[in-house]
C-alpha positions as CSV (number, residue, x, y, z in Angstrom):
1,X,-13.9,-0.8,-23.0
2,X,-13.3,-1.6,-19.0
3,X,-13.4,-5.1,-18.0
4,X,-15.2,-4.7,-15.1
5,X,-18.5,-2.2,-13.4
6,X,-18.2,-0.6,-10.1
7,X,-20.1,-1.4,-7.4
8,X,-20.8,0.1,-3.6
9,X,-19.7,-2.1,-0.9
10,X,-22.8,-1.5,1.2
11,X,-26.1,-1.5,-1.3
12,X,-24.8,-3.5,-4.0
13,X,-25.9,-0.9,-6.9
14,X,-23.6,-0.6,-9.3
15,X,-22.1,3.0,-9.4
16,X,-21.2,5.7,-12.3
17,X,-17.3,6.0,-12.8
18,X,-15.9,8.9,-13.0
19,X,-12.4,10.4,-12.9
20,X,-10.4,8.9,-10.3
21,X,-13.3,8.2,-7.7
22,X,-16.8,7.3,-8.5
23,X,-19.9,9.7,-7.9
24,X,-21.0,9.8,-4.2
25,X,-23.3,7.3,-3.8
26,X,-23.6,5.7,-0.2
27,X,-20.8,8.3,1.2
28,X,-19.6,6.4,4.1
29,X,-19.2,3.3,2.0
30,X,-16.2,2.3,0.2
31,X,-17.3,1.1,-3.7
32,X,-15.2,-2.2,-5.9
33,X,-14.5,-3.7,-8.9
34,X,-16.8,-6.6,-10.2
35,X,-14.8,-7.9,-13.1
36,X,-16.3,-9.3,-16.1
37,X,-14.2,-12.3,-15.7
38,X,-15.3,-14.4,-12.7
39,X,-12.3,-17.1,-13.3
40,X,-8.7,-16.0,-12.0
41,X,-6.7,-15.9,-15.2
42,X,-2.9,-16.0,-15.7
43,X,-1.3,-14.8,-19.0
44,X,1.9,-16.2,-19.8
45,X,4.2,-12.7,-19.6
46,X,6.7,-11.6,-16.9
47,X,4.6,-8.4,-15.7
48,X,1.9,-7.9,-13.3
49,X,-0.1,-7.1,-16.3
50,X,-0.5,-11.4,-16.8
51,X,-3.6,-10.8,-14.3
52,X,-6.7,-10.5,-15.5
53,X,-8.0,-8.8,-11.9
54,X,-6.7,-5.0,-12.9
55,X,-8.8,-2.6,-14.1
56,X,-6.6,-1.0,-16.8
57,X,-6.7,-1.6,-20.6
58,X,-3.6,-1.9,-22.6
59,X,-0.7,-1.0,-20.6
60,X,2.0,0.8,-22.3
61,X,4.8,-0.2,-19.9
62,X,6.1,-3.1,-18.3
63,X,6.1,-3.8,-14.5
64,X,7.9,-6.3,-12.6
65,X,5.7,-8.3,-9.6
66,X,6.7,-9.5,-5.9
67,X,8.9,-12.1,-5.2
68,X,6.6,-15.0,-3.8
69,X,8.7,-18.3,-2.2
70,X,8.1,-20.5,0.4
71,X,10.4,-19.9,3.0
72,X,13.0,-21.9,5.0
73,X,15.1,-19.7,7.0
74,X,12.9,-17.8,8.7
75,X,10.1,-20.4,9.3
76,X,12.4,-22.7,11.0
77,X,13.3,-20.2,13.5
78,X,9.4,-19.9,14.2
79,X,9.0,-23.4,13.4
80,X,6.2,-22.9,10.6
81,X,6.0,-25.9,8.1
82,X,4.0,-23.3,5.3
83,X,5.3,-20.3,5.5
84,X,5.1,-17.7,2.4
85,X,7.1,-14.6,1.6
86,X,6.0,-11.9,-0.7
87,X,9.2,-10.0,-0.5
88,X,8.3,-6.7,-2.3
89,X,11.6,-4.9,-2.9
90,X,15.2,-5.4,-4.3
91,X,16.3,-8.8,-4.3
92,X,17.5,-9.9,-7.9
93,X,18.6,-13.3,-6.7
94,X,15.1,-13.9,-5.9
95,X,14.4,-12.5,-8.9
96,X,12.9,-9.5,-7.4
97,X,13.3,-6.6,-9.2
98,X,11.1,-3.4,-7.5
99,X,13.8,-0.6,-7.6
100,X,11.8,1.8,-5.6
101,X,12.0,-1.2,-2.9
102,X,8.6,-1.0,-2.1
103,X,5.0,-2.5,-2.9
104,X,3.5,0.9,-3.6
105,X,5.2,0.9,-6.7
106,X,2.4,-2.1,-7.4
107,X,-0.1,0.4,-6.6
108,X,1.2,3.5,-8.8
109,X,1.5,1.6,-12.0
110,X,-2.5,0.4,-11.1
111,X,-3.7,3.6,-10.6
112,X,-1.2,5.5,-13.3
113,X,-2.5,2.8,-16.5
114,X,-6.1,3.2,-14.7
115,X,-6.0,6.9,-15.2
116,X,-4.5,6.3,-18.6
117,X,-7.5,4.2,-19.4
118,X,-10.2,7.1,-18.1
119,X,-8.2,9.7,-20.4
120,X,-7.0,11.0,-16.8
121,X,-3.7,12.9,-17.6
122,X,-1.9,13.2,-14.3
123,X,-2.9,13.6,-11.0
124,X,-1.7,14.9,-7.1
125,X,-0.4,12.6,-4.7
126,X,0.2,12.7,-1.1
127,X,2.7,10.4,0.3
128,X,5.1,10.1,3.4
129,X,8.1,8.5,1.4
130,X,7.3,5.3,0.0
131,X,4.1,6.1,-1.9
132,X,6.3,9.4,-3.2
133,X,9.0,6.9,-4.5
134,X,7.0,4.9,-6.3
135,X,4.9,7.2,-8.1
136,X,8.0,9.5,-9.2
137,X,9.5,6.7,-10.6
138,X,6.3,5.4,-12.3
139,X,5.5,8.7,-13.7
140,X,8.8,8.8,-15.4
141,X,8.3,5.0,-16.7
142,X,5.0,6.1,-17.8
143,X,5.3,9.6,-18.7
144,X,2.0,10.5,-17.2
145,X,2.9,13.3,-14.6
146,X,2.0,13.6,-11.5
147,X,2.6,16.1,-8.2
148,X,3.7,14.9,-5.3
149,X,3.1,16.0,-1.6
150,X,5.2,14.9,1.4
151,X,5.5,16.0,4.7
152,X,8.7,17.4,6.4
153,X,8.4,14.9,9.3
154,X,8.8,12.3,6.3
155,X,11.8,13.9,4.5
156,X,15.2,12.5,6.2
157,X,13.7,9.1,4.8
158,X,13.4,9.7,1.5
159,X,15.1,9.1,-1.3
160,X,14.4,8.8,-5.7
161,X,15.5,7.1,-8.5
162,X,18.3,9.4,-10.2
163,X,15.6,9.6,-13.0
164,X,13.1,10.9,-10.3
165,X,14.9,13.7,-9.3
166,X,12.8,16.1,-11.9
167,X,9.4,15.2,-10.6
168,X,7.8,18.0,-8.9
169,X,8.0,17.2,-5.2
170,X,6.1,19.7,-2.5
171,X,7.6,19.7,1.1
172,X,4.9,20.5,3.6
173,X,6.8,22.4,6.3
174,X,4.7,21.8,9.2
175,X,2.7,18.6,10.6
176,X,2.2,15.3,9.3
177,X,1.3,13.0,6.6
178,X,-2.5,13.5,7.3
179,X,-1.6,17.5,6.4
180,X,-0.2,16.2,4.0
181,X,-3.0,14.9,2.2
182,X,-5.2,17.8,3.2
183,X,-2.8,20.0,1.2
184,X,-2.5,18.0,-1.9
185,X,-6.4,17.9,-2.0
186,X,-6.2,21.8,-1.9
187,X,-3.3,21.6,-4.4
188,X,-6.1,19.3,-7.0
189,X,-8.6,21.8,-6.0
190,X,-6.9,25.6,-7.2
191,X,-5.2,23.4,-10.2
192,X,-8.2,21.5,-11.0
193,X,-5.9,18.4,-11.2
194,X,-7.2,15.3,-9.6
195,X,-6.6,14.1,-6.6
196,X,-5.3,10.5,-6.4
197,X,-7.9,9.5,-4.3
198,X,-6.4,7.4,-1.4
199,X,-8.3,4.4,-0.8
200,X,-11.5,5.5,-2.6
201,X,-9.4,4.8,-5.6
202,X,-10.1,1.4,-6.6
203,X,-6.7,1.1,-8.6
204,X,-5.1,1.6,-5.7
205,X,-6.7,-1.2,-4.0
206,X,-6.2,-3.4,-6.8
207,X,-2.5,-2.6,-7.2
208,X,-2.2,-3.3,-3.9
209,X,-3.9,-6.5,-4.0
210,X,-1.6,-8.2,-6.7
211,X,0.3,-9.8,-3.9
212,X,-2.8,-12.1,-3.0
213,X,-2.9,-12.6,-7.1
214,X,0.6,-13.9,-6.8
215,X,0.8,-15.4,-4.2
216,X,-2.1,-17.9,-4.7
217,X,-0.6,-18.5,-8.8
218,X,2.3,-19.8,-6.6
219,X,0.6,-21.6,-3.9
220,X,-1.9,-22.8,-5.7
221,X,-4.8,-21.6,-3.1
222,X,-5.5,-19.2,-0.9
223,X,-3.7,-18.9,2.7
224,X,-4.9,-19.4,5.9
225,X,-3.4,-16.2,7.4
226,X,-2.0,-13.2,6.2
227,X,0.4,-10.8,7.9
228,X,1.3,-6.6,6.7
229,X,1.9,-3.5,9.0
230,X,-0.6,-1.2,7.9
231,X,-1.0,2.3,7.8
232,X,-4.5,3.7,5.7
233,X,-4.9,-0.2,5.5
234,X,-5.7,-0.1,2.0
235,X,-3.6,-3.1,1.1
236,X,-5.5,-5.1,4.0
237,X,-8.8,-4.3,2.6
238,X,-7.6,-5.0,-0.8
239,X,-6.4,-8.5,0.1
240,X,-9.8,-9.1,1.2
241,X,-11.1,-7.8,-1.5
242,X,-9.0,-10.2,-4.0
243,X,-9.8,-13.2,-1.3
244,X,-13.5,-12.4,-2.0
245,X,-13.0,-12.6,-5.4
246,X,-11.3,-16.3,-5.6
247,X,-14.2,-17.5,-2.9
248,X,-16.2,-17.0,-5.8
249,X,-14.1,-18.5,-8.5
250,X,-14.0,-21.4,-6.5
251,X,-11.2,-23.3,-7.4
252,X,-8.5,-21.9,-4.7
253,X,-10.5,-22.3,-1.4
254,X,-13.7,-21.6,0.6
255,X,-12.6,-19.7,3.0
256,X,-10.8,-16.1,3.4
257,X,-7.7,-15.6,4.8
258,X,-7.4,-14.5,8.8
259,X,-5.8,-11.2,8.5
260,X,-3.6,-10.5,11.2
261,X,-2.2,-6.4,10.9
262,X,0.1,-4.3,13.1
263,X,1.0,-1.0,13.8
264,X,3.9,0.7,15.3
265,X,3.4,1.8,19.4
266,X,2.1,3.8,20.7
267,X,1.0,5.3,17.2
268,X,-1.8,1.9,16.5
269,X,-5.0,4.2,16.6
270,X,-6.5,0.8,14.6
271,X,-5.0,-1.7,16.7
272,X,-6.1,0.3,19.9
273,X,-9.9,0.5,18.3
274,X,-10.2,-3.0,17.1
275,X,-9.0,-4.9,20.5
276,X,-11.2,-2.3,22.5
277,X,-13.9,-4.2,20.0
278,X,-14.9,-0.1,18.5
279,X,-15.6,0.8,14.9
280,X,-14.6,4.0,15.7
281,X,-10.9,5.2,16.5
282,X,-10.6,7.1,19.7
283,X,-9.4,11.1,19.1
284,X,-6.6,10.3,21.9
285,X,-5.5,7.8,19.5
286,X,-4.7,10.0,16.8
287,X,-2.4,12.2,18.5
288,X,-0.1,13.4,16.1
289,X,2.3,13.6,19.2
290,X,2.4,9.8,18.7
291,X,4.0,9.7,15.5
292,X,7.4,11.4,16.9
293,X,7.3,8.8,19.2
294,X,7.4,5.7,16.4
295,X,10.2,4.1,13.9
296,X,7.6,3.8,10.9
297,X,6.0,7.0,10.1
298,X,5.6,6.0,6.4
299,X,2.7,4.1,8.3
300,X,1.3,6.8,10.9
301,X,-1.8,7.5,8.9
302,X,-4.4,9.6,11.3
303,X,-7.3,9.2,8.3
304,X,-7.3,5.3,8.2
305,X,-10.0,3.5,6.5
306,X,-11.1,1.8,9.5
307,X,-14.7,2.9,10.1
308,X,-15.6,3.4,6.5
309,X,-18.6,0.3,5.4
310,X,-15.8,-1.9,3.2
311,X,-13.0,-1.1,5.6
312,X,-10.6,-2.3,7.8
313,X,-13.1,-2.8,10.6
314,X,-15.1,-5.1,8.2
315,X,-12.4,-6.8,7.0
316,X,-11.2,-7.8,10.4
317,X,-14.9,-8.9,11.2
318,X,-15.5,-11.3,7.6
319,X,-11.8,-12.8,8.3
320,X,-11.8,-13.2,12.0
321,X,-8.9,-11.0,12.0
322,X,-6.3,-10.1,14.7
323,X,-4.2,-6.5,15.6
324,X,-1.2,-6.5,16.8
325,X,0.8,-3.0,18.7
326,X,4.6,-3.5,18.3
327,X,6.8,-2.0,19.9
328,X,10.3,0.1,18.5
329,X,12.6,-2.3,20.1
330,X,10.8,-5.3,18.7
331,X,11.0,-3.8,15.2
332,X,14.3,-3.3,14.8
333,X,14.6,-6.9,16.5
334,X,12.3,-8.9,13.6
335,X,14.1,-6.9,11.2
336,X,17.6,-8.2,12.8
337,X,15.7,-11.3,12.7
338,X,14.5,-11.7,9.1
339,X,18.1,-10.6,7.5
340,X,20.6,-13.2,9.1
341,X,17.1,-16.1,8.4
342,X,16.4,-14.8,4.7
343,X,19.6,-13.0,3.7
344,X,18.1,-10.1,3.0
345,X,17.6,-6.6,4.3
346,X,14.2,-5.2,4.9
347,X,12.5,-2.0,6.0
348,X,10.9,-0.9,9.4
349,X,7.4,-1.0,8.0
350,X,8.7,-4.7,7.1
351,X,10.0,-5.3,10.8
352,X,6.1,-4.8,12.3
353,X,5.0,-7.7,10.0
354,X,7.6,-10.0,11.0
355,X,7.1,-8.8,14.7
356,X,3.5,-9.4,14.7
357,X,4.0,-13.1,12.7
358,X,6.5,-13.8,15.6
359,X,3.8,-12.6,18.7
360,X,1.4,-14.9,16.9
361,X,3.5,-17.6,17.2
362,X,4.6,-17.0,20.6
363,X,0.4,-17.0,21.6
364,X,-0.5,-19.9,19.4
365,X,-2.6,-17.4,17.2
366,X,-1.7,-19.7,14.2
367,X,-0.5,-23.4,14.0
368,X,2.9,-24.2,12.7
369,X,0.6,-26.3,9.8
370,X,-0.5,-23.4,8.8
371,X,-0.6,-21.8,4.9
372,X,0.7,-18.7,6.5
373,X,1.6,-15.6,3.8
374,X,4.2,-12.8,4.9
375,X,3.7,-9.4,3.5
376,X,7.2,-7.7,3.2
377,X,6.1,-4.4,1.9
378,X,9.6,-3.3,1.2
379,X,13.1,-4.1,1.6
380,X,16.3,-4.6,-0.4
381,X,17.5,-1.1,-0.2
382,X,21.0,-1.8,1.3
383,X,21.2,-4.6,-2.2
384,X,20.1,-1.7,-4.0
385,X,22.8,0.5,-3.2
386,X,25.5,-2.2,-4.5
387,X,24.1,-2.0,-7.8
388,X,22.6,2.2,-8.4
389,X,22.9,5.3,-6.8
390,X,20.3,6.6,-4.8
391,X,19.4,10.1,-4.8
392,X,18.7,12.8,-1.7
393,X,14.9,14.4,-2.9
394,X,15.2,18.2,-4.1
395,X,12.0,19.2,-2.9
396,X,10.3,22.5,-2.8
397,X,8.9,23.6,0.6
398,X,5.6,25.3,1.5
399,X,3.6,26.5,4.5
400,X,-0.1,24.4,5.5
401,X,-0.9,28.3,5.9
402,X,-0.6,29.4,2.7
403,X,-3.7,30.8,0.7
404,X,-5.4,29.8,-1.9
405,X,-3.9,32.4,-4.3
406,X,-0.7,32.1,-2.9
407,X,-0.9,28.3,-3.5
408,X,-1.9,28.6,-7.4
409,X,0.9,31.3,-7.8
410,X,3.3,28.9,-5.9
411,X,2.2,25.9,-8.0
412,X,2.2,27.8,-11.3
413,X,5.4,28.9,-10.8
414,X,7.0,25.2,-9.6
415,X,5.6,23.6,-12.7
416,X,6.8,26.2,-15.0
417,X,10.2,25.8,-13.9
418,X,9.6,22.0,-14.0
């Protein structure tokens, strides 16, 4: 039985599951989960599954959370009194323990145990590295398989699990991550395998949003401002999301967090939009020509969910958000930045936070007083490497030209030697 109904974002009717995503219902709307349980609950296990805001039944594996401290180093180089990492990677003195060094990996074991719960037996995912690592590795903790989809632009920066290795992975050999998607869709469609559903999948919000859950068991109430590089912005609009549910607990504040995102220049088609005060992302801003041009591509996302009712736009709008362009140089600077103040390595994706959190400060967009959260969506990879091996991906590559019989003959013939 699933503890909680879905509902759509923009009528308020509650909404037929099924599969993955729901039904169509208002089809520019996003739809979420109205848990049964109203009250934020903690059980007393060391898994994300201790939170009572997941929609999955009994989970069959165990997964370890972020890393949530208050920090010292690097808010007394920005001179912030409440300053709170959720360091989302590799990090065992912190008692971090993500292997894949990401927060995706949050989101795959959601959306994994959620397809688990709907008697969904593997899915198609489309990824441009980090989304790839973490669902490879969570299909082999889970044993629920899955295909995954990458594009070649993507490929010098990826890396698996040794135990990874055997999970089908599909180079595209031409464009970018948003082909990328638009071929594993085709891939779900001649298989008949699901789609995972990008941020229509309510899992995936959810998983995403666990760092709001843990972050607030730790604090003890909800921040004031929250800071992540995003990409789709799926783990903005689930922070909301999670905020919106803990306004209505009651107990941990009465007021959302200010989210404050970034993107990477001059590929910010989002940031561009929202400080031009535009629901709608300007075609010049999606040049894919842009992407070459950036350090993060695992966050150069040209189908955002920006202009969708219940996305980013919205968000940004309930939580008097802010946007924030950041520039290469700066990157690699905040991630300079946060190693020698925290001790620890983190990735470029990482480096736009920390960039943005240091502008703000710069033009008084937050007070040093503060309750100020820092999403570090992944790092730890050079700790990593003292401890496991890390592995090149053995991927198998394909044209976005290929036809539909040609892709079912390619696919049936990749899964048979798989």
């Amino acid at each position: 039985m699933r503890n909680y109904k879905l509902k759509c974002k923009k009528c308020g009717a509650v909404v037929e599951e099924s599969g993955i995503t729901p039904h169509e219902h208002c089809t520019d709307s996003l739809y979420v989960a109205d848990y049964n349980d109203h009250q934020f609950a903690v059980k007393d296990i060391s898994s994300i599954w201790k939170f009572n805001w997941l929609p999955v039944g009994s989970p069959e594996f165990l997964q370890p959370g972020p890393a949530v401290y208050k920090s010292e180093g690097l808010a007394g180089k920005l001179g912030l009194n409440n300053l709170y990492i959720a360091f989302n990677g590799y990090w065992p003195e912190r008692g971090a323990e993500i292997t894949t060094c990401t927060f995706k990996e949050f989101e795959a074991a959601v959306v994994l145990e959620n397809a688990r719960t709907n008697d969904i037996n593997g899915m198609v995912v489309a990824s441009a590295g980090n989304t790839a690592r973490a669902f490879a590795h969570l299909s082999t903790v889970s044993s629920i398989p899955v295909i995954i989809v990458v594009p070649r632009m993507c490929l010098f920066e990826m890396w698996y699990l040794e135990a990874s290795l055997k999970i089908p992975t599909i180079v595209l050999a031409e464009g970018d991550y948003s082909n990328a998607i638009d071929l594993a869709k085709r891939i779900a469609m001649v298989m008949d395998y699901p789609f995972e559903g990008g941020v229509k999948n309510i899992a995936k919000r959810d998983g995403l949003g666990l760092v709001l859950l843990e972050a607030v068991s730790k604090i003890g109430k909800l921040p004031d401002r929250y800071f992540q590089a995003v990409g789709s912005g799926t783990g903005a609009v689930a922070v909301w999301e999670m905020a919106g549910r803990f306004l209505r607990d009651g107990r941990f504040g009465w007021k959302l967090p200010s989210l404050h995102l970034a993107q990477n220049l001059p590929f910010a088609p989002m940031t561009k939009a929202w400080n031009n005060g535009s629901r709608r992302l300007a075609k010049e801003d999606l040049d894919p020509d842009l992407i070459a041009q950036i350090t993060t591509r695992v966050i150069s996302n040209r189908y955002p969910a920006y202009s969708v009712q219940g996305g980013v736009y919205d968000a940004l709008l309930a939580t008097k958000g802010k946007m924030y362009g950041i520039e290469n140089d700066d990157v690699f600077a905040a991630m300079e930045l946060f190693e020698k103040s925290e001790g620890i390595d983190i990735v470029p994706a990482a480096g736009v936070a920390v960039a943005a959190l240091e502008d703000a400060v710069k033009n008084n967009h937050v007070d040093k007083n503060d309750t100020i959260l820092l999403n570090i969506t992944g790092g730890g990879e050079n700790r990593l490497r003292k401890d496991m091996k890390t592995h090149r991906v053995k991927p198998a590559f394909i044209s976005k030209d290929i036809s539909d019989d040609d892709l079912k003959e390619f696919m049936c013939n990749l899964l048979k030697t798989d």
